[in-house]
DOFI-600982 format. One record per residue (C-alpha): residue number from 0; residue in one letter; x, y, z. Coordinates in Angstrom, 3 decimals. Example, Ala and Ser with C-alpha at 12.3 -4.5 7.8 and 13.67 -1.06 7.14 Angstrom:
<sites>
    nr   rest         c1         c2         c3
     0      A     12.300     -4.500      7.800
     1      S     13.670     -1.060      7.140
</sites>
This chain:
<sites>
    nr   rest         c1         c2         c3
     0      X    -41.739    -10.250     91.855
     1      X    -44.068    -10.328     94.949
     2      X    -44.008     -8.852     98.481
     3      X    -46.247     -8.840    101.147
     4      X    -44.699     -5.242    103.133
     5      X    -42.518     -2.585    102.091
     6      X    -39.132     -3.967    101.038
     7      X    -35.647     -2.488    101.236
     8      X    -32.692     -3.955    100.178
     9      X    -29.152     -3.286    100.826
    10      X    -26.943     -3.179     97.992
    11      X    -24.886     -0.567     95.603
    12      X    -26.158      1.229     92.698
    13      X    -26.930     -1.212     89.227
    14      X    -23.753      0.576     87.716
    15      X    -21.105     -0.602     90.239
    16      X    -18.489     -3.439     89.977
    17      X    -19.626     -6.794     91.261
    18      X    -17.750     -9.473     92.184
    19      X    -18.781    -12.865     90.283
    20      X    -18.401    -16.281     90.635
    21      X    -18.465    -18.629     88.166
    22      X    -20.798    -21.460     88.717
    23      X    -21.005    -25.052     86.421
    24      X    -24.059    -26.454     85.568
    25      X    -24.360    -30.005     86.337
    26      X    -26.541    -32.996     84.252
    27      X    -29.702    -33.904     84.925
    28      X    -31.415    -36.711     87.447
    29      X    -34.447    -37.457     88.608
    30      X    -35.052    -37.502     92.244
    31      X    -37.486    -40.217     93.862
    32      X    -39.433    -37.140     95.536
    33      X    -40.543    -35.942     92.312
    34      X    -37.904    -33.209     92.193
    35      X    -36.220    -32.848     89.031
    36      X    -32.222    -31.518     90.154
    37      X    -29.822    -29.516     88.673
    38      X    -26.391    -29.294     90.586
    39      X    -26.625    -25.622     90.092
    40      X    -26.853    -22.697     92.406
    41      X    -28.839    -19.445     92.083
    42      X    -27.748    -16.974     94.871
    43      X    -29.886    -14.622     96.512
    44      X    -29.808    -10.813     95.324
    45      X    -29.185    -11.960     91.407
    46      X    -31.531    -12.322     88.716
    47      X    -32.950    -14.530     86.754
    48      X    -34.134    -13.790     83.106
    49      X    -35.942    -16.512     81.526
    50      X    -34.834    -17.290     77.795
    51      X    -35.979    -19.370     74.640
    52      X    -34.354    -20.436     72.046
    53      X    -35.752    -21.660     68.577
    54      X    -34.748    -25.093     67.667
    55      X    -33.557    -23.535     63.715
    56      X    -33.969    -26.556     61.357
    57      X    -35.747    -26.413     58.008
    58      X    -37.975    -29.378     58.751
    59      X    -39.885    -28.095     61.275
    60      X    -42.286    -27.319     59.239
    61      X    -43.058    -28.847     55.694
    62      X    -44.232    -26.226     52.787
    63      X    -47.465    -27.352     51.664
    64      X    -48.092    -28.443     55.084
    65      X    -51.726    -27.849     56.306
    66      X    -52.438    -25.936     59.295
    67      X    -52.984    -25.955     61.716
    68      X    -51.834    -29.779     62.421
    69      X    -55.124    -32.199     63.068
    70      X    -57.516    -29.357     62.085
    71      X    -61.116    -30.590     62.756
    72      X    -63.420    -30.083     59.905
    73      X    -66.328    -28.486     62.661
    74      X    -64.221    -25.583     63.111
    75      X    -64.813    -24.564     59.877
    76      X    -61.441    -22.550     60.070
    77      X    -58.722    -24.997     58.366
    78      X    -55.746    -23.699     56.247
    79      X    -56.095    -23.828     52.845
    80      X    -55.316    -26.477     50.560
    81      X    -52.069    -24.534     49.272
    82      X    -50.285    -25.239     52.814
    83      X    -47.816    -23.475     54.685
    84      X    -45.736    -20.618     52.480
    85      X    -42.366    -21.329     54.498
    86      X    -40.438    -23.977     56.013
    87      X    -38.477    -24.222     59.863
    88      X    -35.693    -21.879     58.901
    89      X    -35.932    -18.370     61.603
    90      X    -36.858    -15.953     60.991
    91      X    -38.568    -16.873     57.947
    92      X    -40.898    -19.526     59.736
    93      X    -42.634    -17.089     61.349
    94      X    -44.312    -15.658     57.929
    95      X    -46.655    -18.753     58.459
    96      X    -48.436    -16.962     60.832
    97      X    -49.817    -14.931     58.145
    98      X    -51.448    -18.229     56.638
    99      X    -51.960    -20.103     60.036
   100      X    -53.579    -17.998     62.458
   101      X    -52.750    -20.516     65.495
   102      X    -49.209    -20.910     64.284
   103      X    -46.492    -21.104     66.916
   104      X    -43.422    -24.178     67.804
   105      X    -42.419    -25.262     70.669
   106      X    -38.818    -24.294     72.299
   107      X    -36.692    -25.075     75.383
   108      X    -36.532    -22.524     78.066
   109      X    -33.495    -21.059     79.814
   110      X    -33.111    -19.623     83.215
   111      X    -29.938    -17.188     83.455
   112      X    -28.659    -16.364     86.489
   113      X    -27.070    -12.616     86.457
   114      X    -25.636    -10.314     88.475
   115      X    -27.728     -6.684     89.083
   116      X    -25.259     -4.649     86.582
   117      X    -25.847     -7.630     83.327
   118      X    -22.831    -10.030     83.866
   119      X    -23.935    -13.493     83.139
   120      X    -23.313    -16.227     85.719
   121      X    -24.723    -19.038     84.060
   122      X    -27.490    -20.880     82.642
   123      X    -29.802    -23.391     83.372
   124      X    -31.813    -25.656     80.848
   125      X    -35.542    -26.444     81.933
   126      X    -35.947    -30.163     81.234
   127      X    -37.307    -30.838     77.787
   128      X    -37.598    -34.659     77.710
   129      X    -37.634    -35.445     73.976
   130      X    -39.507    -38.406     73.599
   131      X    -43.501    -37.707     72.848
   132      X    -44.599    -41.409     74.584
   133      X    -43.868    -39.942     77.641
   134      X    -44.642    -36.637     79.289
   135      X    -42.468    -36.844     82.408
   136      X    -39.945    -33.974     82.336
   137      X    -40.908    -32.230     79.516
   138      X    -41.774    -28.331     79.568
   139      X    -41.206    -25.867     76.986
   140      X    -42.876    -22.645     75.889
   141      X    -43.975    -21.223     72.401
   142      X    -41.154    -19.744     71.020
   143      X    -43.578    -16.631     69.267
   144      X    -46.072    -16.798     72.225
   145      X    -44.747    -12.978     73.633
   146      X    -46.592    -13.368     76.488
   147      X    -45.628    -16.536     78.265
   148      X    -42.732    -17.241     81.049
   149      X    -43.204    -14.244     83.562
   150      X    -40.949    -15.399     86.293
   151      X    -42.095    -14.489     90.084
   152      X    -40.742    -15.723     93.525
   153      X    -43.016    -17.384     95.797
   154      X    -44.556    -15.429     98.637
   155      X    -41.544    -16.854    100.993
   156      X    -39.478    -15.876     98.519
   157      X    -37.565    -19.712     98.658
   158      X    -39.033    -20.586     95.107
   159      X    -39.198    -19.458     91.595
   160      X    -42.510    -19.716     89.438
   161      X    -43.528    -19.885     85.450
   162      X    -46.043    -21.327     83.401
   163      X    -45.253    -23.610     79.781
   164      X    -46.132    -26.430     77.914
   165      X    -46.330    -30.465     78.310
   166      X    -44.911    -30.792     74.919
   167      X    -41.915    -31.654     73.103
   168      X    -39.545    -29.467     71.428
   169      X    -40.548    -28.401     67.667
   170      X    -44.206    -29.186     68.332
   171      X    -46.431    -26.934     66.022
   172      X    -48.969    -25.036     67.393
   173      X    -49.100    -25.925     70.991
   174      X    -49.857    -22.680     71.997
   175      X    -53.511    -22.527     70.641
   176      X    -54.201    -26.238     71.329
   177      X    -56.512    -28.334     73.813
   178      X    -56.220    -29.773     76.803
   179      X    -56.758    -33.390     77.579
   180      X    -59.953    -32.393     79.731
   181      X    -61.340    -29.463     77.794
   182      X    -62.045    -30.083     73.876
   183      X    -63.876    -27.436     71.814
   184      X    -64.106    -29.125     68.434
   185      X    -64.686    -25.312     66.936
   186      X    -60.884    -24.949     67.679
   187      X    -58.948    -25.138     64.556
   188      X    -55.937    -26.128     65.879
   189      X    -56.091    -29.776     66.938
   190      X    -53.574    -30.231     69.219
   191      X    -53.861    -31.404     72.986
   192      X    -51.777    -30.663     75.109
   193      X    -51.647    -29.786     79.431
   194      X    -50.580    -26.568     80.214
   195      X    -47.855    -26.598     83.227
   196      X    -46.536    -24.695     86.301
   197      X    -42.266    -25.120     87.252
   198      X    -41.583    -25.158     90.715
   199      X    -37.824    -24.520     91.173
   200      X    -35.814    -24.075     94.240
   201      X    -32.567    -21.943     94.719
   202      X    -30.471    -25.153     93.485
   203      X    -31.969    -25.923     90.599
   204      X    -34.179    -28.496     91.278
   205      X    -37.381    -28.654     89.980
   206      X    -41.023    -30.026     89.964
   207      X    -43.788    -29.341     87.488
   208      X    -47.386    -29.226     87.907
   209      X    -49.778    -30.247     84.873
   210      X    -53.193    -28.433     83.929
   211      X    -55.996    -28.454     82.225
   212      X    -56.213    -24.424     82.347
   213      X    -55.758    -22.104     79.608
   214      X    -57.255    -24.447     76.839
   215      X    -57.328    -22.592     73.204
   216      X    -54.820    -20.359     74.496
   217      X    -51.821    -19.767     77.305
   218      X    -51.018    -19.665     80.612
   219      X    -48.608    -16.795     81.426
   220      X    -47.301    -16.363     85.075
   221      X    -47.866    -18.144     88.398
   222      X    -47.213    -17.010     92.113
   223      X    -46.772    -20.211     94.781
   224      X    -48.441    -19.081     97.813
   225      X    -47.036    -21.605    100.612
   226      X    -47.652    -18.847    103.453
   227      X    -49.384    -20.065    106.612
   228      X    -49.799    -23.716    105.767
   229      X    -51.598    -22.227    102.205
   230      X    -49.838    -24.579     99.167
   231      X    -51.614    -23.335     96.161
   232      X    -50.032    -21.837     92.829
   233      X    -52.202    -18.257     91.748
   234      X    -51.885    -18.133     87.799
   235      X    -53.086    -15.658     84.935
   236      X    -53.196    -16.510     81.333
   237      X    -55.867    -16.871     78.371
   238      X    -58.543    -19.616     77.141
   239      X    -60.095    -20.020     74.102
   240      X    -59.508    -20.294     70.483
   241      X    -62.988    -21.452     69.020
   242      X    -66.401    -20.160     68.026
   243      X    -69.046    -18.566     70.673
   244      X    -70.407    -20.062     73.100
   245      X    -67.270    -21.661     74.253
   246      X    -67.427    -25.042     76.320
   247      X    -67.569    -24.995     80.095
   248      X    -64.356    -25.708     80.057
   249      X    -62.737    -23.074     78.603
   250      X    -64.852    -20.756     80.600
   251      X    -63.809    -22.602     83.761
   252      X    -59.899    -22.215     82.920
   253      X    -59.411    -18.407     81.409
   254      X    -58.169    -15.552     83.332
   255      X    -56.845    -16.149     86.946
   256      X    -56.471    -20.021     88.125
   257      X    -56.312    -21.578     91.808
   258      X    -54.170    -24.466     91.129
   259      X    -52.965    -27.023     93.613
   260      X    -49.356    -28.175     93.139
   261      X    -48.576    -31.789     92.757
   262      X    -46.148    -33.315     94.486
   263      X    -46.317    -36.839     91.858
   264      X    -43.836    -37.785     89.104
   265      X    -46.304    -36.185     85.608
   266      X    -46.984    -39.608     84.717
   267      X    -49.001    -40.281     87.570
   268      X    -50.535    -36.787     87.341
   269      X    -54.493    -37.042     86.623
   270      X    -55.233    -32.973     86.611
   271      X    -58.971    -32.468     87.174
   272      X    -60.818    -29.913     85.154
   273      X    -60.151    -25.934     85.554
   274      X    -60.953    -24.512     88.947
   275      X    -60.908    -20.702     88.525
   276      X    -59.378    -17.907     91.119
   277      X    -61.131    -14.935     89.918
   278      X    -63.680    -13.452     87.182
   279      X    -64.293     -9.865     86.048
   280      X    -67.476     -8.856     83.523
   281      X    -68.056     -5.602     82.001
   282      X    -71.338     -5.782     83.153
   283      X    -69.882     -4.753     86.665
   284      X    -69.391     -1.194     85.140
   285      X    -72.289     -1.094     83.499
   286      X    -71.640     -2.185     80.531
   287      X    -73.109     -4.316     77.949
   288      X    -71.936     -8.260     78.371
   289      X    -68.878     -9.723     76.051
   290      X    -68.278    -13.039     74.987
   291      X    -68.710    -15.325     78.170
   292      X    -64.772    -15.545     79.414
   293      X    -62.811    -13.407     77.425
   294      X    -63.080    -10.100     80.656
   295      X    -60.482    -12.421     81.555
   296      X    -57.936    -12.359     79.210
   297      X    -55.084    -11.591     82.161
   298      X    -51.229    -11.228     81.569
   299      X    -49.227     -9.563     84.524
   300      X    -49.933    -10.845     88.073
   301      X    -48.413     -9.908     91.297
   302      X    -49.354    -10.109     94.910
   303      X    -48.572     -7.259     97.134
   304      X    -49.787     -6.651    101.068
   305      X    -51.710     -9.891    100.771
   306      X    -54.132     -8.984     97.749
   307      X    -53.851    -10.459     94.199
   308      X    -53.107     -7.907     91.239
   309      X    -53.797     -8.762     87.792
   310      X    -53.869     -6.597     84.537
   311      X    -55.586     -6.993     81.324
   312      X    -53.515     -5.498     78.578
   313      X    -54.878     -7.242     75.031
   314      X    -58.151     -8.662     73.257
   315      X    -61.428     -6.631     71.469
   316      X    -63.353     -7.594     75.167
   317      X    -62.939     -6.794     78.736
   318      X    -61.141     -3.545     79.738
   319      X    -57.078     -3.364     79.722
   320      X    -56.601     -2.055     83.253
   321      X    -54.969     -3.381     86.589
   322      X    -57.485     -5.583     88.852
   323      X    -57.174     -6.816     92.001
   324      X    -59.015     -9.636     93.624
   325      X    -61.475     -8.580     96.276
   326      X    -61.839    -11.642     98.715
   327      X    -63.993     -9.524    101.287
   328      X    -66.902     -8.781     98.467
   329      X    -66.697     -5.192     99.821
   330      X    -64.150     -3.144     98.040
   331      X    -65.516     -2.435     94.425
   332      X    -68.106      0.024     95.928
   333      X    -68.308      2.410     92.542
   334      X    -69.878      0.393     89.894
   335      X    -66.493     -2.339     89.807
   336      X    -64.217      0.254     90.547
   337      X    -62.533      0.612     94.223
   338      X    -59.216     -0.356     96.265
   339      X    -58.565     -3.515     98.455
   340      X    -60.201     -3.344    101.511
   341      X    -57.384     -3.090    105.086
   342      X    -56.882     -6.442    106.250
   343      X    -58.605     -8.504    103.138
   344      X    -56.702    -12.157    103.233
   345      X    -55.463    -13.811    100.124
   346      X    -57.743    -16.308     98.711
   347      X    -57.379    -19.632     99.927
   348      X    -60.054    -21.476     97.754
   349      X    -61.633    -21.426     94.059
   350      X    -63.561    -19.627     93.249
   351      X    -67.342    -20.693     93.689
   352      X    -69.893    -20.939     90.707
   353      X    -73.111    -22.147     89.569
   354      X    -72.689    -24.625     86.581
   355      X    -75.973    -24.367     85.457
   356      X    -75.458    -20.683     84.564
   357      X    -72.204    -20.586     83.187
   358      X    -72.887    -20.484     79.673
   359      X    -75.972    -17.378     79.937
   360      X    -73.994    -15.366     83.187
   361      X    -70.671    -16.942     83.254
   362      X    -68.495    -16.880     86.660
   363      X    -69.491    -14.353     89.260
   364      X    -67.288    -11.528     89.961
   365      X    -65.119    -11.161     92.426
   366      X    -62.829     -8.764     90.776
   367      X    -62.516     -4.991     91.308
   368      X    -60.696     -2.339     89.002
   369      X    -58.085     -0.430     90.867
   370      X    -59.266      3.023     91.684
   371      X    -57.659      6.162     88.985
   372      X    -56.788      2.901     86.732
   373      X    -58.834      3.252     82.969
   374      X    -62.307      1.584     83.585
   375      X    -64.099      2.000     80.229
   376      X    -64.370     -1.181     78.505
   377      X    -62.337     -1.359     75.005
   378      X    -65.064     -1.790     72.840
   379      X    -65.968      1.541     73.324
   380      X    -62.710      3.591     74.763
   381      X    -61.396      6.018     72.332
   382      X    -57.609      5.401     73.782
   383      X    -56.628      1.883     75.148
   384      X    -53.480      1.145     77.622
   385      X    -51.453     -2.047     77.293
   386      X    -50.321     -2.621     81.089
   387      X    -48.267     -5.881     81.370
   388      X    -46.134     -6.774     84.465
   389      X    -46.664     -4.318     87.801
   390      X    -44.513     -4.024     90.717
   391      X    -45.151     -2.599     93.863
   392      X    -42.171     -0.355     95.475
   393      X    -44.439      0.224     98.551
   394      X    -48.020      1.103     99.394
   395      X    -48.411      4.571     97.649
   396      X    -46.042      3.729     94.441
   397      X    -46.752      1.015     91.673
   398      X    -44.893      0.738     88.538
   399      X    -46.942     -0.270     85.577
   400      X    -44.931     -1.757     82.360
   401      X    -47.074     -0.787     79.049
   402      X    -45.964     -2.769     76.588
   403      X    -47.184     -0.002     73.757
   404      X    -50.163     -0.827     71.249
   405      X    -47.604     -3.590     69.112
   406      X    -48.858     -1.564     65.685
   407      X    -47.189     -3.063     62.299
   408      X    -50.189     -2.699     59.869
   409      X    -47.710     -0.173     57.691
   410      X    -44.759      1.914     56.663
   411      X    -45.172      3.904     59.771
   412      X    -44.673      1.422     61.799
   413      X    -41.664      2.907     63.475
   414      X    -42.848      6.468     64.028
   415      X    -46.158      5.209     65.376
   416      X    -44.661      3.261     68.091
   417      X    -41.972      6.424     68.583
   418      X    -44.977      8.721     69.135
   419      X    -46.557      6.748     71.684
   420      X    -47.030      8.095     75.368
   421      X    -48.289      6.018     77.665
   422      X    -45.432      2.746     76.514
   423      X    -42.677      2.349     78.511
   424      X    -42.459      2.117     82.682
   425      X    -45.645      3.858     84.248
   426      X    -45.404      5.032     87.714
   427      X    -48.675      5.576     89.566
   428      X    -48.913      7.397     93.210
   429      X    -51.262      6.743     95.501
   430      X    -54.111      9.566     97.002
   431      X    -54.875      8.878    100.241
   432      X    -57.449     11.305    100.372
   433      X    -59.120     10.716     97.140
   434      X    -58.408      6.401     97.458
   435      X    -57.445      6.659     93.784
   436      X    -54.451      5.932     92.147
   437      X    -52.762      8.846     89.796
   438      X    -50.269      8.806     86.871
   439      X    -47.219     10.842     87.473
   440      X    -45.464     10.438     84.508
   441      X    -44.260      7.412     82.223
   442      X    -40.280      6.823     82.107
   443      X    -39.078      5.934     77.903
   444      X    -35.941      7.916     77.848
   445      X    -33.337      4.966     76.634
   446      X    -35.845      2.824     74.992
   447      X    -35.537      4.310     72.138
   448      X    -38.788      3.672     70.982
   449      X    -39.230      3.155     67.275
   450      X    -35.961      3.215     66.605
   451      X    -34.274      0.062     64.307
   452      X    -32.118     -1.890     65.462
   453      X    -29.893     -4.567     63.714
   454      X    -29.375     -8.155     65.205
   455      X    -26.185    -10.234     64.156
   456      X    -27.411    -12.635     61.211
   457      X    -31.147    -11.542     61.074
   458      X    -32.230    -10.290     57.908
   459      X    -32.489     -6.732     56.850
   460      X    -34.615     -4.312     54.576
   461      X    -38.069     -5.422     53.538
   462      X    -39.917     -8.891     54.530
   463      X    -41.354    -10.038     51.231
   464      X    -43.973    -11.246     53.201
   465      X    -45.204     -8.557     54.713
   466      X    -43.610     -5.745     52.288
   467      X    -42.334     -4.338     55.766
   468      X    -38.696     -4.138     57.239
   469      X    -37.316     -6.749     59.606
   470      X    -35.629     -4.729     61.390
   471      X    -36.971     -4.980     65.499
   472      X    -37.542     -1.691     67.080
   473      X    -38.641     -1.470     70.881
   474      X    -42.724     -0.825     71.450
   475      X    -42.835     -0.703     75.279
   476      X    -41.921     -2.962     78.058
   477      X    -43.346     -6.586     79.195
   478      X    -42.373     -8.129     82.587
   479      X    -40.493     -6.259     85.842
   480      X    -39.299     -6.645     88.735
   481      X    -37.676     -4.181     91.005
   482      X    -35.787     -2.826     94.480
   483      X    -35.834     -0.131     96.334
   484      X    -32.467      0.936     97.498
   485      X    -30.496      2.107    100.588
   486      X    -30.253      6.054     98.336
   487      X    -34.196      6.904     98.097
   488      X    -34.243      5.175     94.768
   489      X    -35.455      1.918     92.827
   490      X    -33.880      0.001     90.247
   491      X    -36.283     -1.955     87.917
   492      X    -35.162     -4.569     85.450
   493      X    -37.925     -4.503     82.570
   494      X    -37.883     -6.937     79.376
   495      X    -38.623     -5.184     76.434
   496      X    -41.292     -5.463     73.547
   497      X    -40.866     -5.316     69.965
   498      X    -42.599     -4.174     66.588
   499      X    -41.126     -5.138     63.358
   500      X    -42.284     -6.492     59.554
   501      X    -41.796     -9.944     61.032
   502      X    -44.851    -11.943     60.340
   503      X    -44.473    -12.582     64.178
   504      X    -43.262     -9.641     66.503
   505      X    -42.674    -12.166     69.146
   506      X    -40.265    -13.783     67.700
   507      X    -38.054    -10.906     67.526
   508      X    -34.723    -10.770     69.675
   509      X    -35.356     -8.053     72.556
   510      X    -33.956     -6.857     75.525
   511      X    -33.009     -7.078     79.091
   512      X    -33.390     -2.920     80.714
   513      X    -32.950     -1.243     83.819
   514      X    -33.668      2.398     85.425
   515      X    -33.403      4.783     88.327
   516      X    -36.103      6.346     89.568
   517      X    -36.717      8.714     92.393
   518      X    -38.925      6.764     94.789
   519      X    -40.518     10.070     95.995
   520      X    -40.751     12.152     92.868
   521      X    -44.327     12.705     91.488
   522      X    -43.070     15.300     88.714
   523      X    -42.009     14.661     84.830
   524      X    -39.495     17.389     85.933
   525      X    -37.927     15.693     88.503
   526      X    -37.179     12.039     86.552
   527      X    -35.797     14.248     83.536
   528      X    -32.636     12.836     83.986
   529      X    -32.999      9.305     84.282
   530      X    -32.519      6.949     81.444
   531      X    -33.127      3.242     80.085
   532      X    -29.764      1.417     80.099
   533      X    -29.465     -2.004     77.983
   534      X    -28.101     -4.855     79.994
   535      X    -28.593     -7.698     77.063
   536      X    -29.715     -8.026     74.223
   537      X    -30.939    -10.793     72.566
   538      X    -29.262    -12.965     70.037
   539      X    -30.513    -14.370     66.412
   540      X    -33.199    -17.250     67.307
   541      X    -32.938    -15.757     71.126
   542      X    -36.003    -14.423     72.756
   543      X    -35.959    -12.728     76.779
   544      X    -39.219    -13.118     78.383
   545      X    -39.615    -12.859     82.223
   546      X    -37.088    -11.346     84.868
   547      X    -36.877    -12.333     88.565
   548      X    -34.817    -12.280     91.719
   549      X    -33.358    -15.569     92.711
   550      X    -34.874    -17.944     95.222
   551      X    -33.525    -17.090     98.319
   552      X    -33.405    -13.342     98.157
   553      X    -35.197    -11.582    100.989
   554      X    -37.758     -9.109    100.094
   555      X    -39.884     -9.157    102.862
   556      X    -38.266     -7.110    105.501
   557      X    -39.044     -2.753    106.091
   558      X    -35.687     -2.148    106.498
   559      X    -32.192     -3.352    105.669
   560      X    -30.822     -5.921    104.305
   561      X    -30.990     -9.525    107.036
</sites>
């Protein structure tokens, strides 16, 4: 969720009684503006949770079958001759990851519209044209890929943003694939496909933007800024899944992307190689350079009083922190460290580069990291944080979702992720004096961290696979979004993360949560008595990535609800 001010909104506590209204989804048509419409209505001051389902048929995948699928021999990194261990069926499937380091299958994405307190409205099917000749209307995500389909609203608030795949349904290994424009033949999966950005309006309607971003890897979240005559989607995500040096390319499209929207049916899309928003290098701190592009390894993104945030929360390189973009080339003034400067504007072109450099220096940095925020790069801290999503509830408060360190290397995987400290909702206060940003305390009460939990027809005791039990437990939290209400307090809606023996954790069933929080309290004391409540849980072969307002809801005024 973005703002650009301070937002209030006008509206009763999470646990009241709402009145619903049962809305029918219509069928799909193509309009002649490009549009893709859905006669169905999202209305403002809902949510939306975005939702994949796996496609559960045996002959997804083949055993025997070598992966990754059109493996080139210069990668060096091909599966071996004995194939793939399991076939299609869930949860079992996802044991090939074990064998196929790349593995992952394509899925169709829901968006479902609910009400504050949980209630389902209804649901909405992203267009997943089946037929692989032909790329027009088809979008899906990975279906393991834990990181994928954040949901945002557009700076205006009118539209709704996320990032997938131009791929059918059931295609393997998408997620660590190609694009058309940037090959690295040291990838070992084969694949090539775009990488895509969903445009949808408050009625359903859609358009879809194709990319050659993100090759090797995944794009994760996008914001549409379409303020003052800007029309430019910001994105985060990942690139690369080859040897070092990595191709141009790849360098080009990692991290943070300034991509233009298209307005043309995808067939007549021609996307143009990777034009990058942002970079960030160790180097700024100090440190000793990583591998060219992976700094940028970004999942959370959010855009608050006209300055792009980003956070870094995975990967051996880099530092996992919160960034923001500095477009005045003034702000990190301690060694890459600093706040946004009053007044910066949002960026309203790519980032500029020299080509002929790219491959010794990489991109130049533009990037700062937020002031009190961790700052020593991971090769060398002796604790890491895994920040995710971040939402701003106004100037001196920012809630930080860590989605906990995703440990399942043994037996103790449950009481490692129960003794963790920092997963869970993070809030952060703001110094004025100091211009640094301080932890107050970390909100987990209701998670239950570590603890099992049983999903209707999903397996239980031990994975033969892994000789650990299937049985999901939560780790920490992924996306948020939040409000700050008419009482002195926010709600925040937060989508949980999982550890389990699965030979995937992302393909575990998780959960939809929300919390109270004392907008002004800085003390563990004083949030003592709030708790996690469960809104939804996911089903078997269900998986609950991103949560949103609708388009249309108005989060941009200081006070009251217009």
């Amino acid at each position: 969720m973005t703002a650009t001010s301070r937002f209030r909104f006008r509206r009763t506590p999470i646990a009241a009684a709402l009145a619903i209204t049962a809305l029918a989804a219509g069928v799909m048509v193509y309009a002649n503006d490009a549009w893709q419409n859905h006669d169905i209505h999202f209305w403002p001051g809902n949510l939306v949770v975005s939702r994949s389902v796996y496609d559960n048929n045996a002959s997804n995948v083949t055993v025997g079958e070598v992966l990754p699928p059109n493996c080139p021999a210069a990668s060096g990194s091909c599966g071996a001759a004995s194939g793939a261990p399991y076939d299609g069926t869930y949860p079992y499937v996802w044991n090939n990851d074990l064998y196929d380091g790349s593995f992952g299958i394509t899925s169709r994405i829901y968006l479902d519209q609910i009400t504050p307190n949980g209630w389902l409205i209804d649901s909405l099917e992203v267009p997943n044209n089946q037929h692989p000749s032909s790329r027009e209307g088809q979008f899906v995500t990975s279906f393991s890929s834990k990181s994928e389909l954040g949901l945002h609203l557009s700076l205006d608030g009118r539209y709704l943003t996320f990032m997938g795949y131009v791929a059918p349904v059931d295609a393997i290994d998408a997620s660590n694939g190609n694009t058309p424009l940037v090959i690295d033949d040291t990838n070992p999966d084969g694949q090539v496909f775009y990488r895509g950005v969903a445009l949808m309006d408050r009625n359903g309607h859609f358009r879809f933007t194709e990319t050659n971003a993100y090759s090797g890897n995944n794009g994760r979240a996008a914001i549409y800024n379409n303020l003052n005559g800007a029309n430019v989607f910001y994105t985060v995500g990942n690139a690369g899944n080859g040897a070092n040096p990595q191709p141009d390319g790849v360098i080009l499209g990692a991290g943070a992307q300034y991509i233009v929207p298209s307005a043309l049916p995808e067939s007549l899309q021609n996307p143009v190689m990777p034009q990058p928003l942002a970079s960030f290098s160790v180097t700024e701190l100090g440190a000793k350079a990583d591998k060219i592009g992976k700094d940028d390894n970004f999942r959370g993104i959010t855009v608050f009083n006209n300055v792009v945030y980003v956070t870094k929360g995975s990967g051996g390189n880099g530092v996992n922190t919160v960034y923001f973009i500095d477009t005045t080339g003034k702000a990190c003034t301690k060694g890459g460290v600093g706040v946004p400067v009053a007044g910066a504007p949002l960026p309203t072109a790519p980032l500029s580069y020299d080509a002929s450099t790219l491959q010794t220096s990489g991109l130049p940095n533009n990037m700062c990291v937020l002031a009190g925020f961790p700052s020593t790069p991971n090769k060398t801290a002796t604790t890491l944080a895994y920040p995710f999503a971040l939402w701003f509830a106004d100037a001196n408060t920012l809630y930080v979702a860590d989605e906990g360190d995703g440990y399942a290397g043994g037996s103790d995987l449950y009481t490692h992720a129960a003794a963790q400290t920092t997963a869970g909702l993070q809030k952060w206060v703001f110094n004025a004096n100091t211009q640094s940003w301080t932890l107050a305390y970390t909100l987990q009460a209701g998670l239950n961290l570590g603890q099992p939990y049983t999903v209707n027809g999903y397996p239980t005791g031990t994975n033969a696979a892994t000789g650990l039990p299937w049985s999901p437990a939560t780790d920490g939290l992924r996306q948020i979004t939040g409000q700050v209400d008419e009482d002195g307090k926010v709600t925040i809606w937060a989508v949980t993360s999982t550890i389990s023996g699965n030979g995937d954790t992302g393909a575990d069933p998780d959960k939809l949560v929300a919390i109270r929080d004392e907008l002004l309290n800085t003390t563990v004391a004083g949030a003592a008595d709030e708790r996690f409540v469960t809104l939804r849980s996911a089903k078997f072969g269900e998986v609950l990535r991103g949560v949103s307002f609708t388009p249309g809801t108005d989060t941009h005024h200081e006070s009251g609800w217009h």
